[in-house]
BATI-262359 format. One line per field, with one value per atom (N, C-alpha, C): x, y, z; atom name; residue in one letter. Coordinates in steps of 0.1 Angstrom, whole numbers. Example, Ala and Ser with C-alpha at 12.3 -4.5 7.8 and 13.67 -1.06 7.14 Angstrom:
<pts>
px <- (132:123:132:128:137:129)
py <- (-57:-45:-33:-22:-11:0)
pz <- (78:78:78:71:71:79)
name <- (N:CA:C:N:CA:C)
resn <- (A:A:A:S:S:S)
</pts>
This chain:
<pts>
px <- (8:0:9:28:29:41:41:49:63:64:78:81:94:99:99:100:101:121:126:137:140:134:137:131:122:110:131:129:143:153:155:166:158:148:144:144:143:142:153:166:179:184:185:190:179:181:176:183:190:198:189:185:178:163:160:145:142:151:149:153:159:166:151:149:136:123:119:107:107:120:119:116:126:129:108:104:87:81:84:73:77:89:89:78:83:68:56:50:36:32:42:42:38:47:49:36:28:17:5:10:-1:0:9:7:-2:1:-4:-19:-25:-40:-42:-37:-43:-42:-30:-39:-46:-48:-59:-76:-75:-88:-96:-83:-86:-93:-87:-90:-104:-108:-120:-132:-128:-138:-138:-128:-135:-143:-140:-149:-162:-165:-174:-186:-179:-185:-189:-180:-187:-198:-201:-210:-221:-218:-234:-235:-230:-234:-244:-234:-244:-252:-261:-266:-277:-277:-285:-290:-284:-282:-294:-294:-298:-317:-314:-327:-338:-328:-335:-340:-330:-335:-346:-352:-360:-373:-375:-382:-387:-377:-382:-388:-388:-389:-382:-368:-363:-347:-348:-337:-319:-312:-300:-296:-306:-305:-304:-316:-319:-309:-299:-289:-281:-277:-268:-248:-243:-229:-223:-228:-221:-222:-238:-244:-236:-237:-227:-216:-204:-193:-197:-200:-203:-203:-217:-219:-210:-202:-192:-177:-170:-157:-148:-138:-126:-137:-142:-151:-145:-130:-123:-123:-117:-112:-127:-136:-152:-150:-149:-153:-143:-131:-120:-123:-131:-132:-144:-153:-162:-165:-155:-149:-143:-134:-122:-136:-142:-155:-162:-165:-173:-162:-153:-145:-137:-141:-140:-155:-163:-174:-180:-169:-170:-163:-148:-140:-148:-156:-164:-174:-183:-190:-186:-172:-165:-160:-153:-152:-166:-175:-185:-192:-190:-197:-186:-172:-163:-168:-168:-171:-183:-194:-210:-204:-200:-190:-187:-174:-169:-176:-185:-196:-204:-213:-218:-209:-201:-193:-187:-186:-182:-195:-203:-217:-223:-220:-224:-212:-199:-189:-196:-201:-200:-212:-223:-235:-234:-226:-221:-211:-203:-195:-205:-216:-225:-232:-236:-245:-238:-223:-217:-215:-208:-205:-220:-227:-240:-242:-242:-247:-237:-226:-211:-216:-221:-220:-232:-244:-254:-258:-254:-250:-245:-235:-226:-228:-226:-222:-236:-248:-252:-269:-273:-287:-298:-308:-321:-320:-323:-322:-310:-298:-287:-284:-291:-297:-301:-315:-323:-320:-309:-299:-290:-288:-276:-280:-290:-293:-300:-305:-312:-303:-290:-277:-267:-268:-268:-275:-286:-298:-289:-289:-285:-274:-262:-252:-252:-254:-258:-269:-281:-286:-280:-271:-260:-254:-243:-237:-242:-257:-257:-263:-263:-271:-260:-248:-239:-231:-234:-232:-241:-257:-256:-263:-258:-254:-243:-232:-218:-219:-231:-229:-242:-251:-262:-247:-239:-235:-228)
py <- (-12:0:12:13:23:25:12:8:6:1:0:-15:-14:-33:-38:-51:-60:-54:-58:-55:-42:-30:-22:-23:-30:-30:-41:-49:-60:-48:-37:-31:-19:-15:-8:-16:-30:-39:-34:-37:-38:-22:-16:-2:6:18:27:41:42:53:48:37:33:35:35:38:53:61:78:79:70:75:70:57:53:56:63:70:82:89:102:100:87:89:88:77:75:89:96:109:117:121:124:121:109:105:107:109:105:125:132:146:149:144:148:139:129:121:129:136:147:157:165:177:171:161:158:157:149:149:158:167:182:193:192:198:192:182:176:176:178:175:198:203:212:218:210:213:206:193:190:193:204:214:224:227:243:239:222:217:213:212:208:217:233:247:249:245:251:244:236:222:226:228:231:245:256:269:268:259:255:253:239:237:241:251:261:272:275:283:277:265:259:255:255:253:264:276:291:292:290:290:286:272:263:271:276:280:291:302:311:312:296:296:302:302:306:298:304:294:299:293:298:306:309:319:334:336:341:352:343:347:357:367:378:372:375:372:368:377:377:361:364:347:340:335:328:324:337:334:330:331:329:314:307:292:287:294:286:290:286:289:279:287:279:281:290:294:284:293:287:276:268:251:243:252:242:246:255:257:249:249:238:225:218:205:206:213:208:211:220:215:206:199:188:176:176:166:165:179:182:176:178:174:159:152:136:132:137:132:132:143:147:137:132:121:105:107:94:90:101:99:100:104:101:83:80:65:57:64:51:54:65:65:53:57:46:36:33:17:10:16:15:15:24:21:7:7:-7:-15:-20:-27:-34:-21:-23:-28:-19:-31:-42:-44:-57:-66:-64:-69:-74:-66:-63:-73:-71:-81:-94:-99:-109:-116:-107:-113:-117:-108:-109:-125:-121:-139:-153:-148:-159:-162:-153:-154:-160:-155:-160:-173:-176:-193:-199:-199:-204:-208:-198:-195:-206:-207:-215:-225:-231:-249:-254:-243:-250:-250:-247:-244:-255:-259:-263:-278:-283:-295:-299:-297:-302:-301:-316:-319:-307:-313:-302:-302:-313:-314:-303:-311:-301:-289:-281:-268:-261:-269:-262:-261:-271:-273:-264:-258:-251:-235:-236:-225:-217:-231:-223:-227:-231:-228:-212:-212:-199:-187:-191:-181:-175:-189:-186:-183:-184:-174:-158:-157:-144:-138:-142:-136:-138:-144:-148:-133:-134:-123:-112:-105:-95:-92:-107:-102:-98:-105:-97:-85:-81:-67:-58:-59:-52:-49:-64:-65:-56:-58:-50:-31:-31:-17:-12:-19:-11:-16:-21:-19:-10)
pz <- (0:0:0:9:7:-4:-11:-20:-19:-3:1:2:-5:-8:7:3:15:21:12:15:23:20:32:37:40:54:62:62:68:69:63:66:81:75:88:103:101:115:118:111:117:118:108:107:113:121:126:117:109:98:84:83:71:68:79:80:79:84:82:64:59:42:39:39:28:34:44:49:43:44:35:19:15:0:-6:4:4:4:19:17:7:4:-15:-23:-28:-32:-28:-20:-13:-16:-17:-18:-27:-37:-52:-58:-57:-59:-53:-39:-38:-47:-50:-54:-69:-75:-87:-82:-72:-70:-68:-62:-57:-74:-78:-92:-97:-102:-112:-105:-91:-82:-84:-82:-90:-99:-112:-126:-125:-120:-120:-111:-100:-93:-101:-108:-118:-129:-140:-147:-141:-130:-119:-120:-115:-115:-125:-139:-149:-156:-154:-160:-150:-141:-131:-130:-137:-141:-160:-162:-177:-172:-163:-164:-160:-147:-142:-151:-160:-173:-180:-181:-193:-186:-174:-163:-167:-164:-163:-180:-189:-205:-208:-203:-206:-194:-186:-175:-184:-193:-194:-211:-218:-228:-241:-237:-246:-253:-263:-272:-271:-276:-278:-288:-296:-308:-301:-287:-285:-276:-268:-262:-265:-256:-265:-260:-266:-273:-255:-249:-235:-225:-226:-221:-228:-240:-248:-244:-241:-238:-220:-213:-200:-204:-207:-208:-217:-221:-229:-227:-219:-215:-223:-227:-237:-249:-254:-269:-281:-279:-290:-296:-280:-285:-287:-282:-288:-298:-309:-319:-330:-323:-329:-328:-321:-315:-328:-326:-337:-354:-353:-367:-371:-365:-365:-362:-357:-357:-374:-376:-391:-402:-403:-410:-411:-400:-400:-406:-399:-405:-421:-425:-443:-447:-443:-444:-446:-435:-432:-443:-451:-455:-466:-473:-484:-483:-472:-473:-472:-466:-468:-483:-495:-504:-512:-510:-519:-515:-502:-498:-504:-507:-514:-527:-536:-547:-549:-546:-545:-546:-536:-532:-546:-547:-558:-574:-577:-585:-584:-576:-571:-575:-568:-568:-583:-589:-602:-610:-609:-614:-614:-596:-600:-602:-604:-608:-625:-630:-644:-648:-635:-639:-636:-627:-624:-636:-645:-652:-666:-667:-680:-681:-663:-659:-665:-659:-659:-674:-685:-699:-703:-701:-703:-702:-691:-686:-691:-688:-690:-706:-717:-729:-736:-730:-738:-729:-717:-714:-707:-699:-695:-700:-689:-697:-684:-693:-685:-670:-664:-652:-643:-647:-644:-645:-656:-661:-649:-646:-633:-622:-616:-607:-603:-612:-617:-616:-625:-623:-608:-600:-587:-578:-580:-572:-575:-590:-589:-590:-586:-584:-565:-559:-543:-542:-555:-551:-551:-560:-572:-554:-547:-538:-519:-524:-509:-511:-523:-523:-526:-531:-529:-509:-510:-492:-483:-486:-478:-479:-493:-495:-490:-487:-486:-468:-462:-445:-442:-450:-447:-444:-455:-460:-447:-441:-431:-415:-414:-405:-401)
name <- (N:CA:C:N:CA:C:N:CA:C:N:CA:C:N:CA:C:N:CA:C:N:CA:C:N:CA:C:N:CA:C:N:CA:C:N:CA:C:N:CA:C:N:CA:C:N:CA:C:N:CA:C:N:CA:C:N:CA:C:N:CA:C:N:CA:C:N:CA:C:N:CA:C:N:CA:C:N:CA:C:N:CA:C:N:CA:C:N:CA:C:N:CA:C:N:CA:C:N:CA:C:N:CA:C:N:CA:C:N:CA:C:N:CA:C:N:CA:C:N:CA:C:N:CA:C:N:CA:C:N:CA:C:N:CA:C:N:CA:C:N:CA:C:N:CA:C:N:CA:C:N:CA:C:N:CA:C:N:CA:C:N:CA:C:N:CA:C:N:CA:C:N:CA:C:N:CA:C:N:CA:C:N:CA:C:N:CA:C:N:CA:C:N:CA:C:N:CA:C:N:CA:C:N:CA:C:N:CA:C:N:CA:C:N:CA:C:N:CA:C:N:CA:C:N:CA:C:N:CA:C:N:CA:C:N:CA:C:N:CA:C:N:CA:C:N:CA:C:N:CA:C:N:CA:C:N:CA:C:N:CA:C:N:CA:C:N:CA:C:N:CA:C:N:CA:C:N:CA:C:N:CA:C:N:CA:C:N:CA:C:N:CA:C:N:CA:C:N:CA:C:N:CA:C:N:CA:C:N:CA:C:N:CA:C:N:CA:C:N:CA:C:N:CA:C:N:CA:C:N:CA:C:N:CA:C:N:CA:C:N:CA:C:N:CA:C:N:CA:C:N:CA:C:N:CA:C:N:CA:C:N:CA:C:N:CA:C:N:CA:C:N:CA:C:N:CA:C:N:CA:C:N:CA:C:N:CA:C:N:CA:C:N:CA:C:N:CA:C:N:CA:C:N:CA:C:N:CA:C:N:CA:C:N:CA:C:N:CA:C:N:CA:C:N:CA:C:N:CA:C:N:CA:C:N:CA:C:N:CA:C:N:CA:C:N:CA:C:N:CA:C:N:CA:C:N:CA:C:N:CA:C:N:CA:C:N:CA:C:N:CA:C:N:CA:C:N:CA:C:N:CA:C:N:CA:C:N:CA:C:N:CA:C:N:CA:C:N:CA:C:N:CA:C:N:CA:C:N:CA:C:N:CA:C:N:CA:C:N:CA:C:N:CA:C:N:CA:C:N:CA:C:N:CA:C:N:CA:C:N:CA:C:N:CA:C:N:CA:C:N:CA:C:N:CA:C:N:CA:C:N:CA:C:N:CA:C:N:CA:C)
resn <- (X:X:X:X:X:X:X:X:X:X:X:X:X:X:X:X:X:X:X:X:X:X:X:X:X:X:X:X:X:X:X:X:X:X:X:X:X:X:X:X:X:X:X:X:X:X:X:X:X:X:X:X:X:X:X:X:X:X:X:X:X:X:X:X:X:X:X:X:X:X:X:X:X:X:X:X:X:X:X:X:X:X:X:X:X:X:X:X:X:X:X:X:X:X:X:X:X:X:X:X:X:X:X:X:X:X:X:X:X:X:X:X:X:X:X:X:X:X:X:X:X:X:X:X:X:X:X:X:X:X:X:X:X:X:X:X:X:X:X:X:X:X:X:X:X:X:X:X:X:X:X:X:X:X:X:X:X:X:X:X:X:X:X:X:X:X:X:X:X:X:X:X:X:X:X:X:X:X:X:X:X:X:X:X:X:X:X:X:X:X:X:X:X:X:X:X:X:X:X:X:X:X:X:X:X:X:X:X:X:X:X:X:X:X:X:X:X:X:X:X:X:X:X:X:X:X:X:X:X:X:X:X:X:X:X:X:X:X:X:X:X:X:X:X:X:X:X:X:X:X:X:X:X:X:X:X:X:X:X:X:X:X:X:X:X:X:X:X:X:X:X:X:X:X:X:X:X:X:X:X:X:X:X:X:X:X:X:X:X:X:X:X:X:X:X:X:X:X:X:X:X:X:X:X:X:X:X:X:X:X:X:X:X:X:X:X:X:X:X:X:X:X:X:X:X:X:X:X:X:X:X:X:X:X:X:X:X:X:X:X:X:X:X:X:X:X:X:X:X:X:X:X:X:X:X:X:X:X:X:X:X:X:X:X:X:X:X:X:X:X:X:X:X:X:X:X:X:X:X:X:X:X:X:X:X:X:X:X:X:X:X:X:X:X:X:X:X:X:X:X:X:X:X:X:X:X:X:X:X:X:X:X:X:X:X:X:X:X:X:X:X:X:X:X:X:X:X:X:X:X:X:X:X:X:X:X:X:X:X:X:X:X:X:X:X:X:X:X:X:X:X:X:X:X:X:X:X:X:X:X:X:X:X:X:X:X:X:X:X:X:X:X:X:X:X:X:X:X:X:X:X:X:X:X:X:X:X:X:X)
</pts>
């Protein structure tokens, strides 16, 4: 717990000079591990304050029926502290999501030709075998096997593409 080895715990039994070095070298630590909770306990009492001033903000808004349009520049900057890096945060958001919806139109792209390739090679195989080498039976066989490819693979295209 205070993350002291076994080994100097055995040196403090015997040494009384050893136990004042590694008690200290410890409250060092235990100092310097405070000063770190005491800033960051900080930073999250002033994020604390400001989240329950929004939100009292946002109480009174709704009480008094009114919107954020309606707000003048000041309110604004009040309920919104650090303006800036929100306005940075959500552009850099708008702009993944532009990204995003450029890979998912390639990806539906692709997809569909793909899709399309290989309904075309189902359809030529098919025209090929059943043509040239086989009897009726086999035909029909054949063909409602590749009826179930040709609707397998468009079904997992287009499972891939709603996930």
């Amino acid at each position: 717990m205070l993350d002291i080895p076994v080994s100097d715990i055995r040196k403090i039994l015997y040494e009384k000079e050893a136990l004042t070095s590694v008690l200290n070298t410890h409250l060092l630590k235990i100092k310097a591990l405070t000063s770190v909770l005491n800033t960051h306990l900080l930073k999250i009492k002033e994020e604390e304050n400001r989240l329950r001033q929004n939100y009292f903000l946002c109480e009174e808004l709704i009480k008094m029926d009114m919107s954020v349009t309606d707000l003048s520049e000041e309110m604004l900057d009040k309920m919104i502290s650090g303006k800036e890096e929100y306005i940075y945060q959500l552009e850099r958001i708008k702009r993944q999501d532009r990204i995003q919806k450029i890979f998912d139109i390639s990806k539906l792209i692709v997809c569909i030709v793909g899709g399309v390739i290989a309904v075309i090679m189902c359809v030529q195989l098919y025209l090929e075998l059943c043509n040239t080498y086989m009897s009726a039976p086999f035909k029909v066989i054949t063909f409602v096997l590749g009826l179930i490819l040709v609707v397998s693979i468009l079904r997992i295209i287009v499972c891939n593409e709603t996930k």
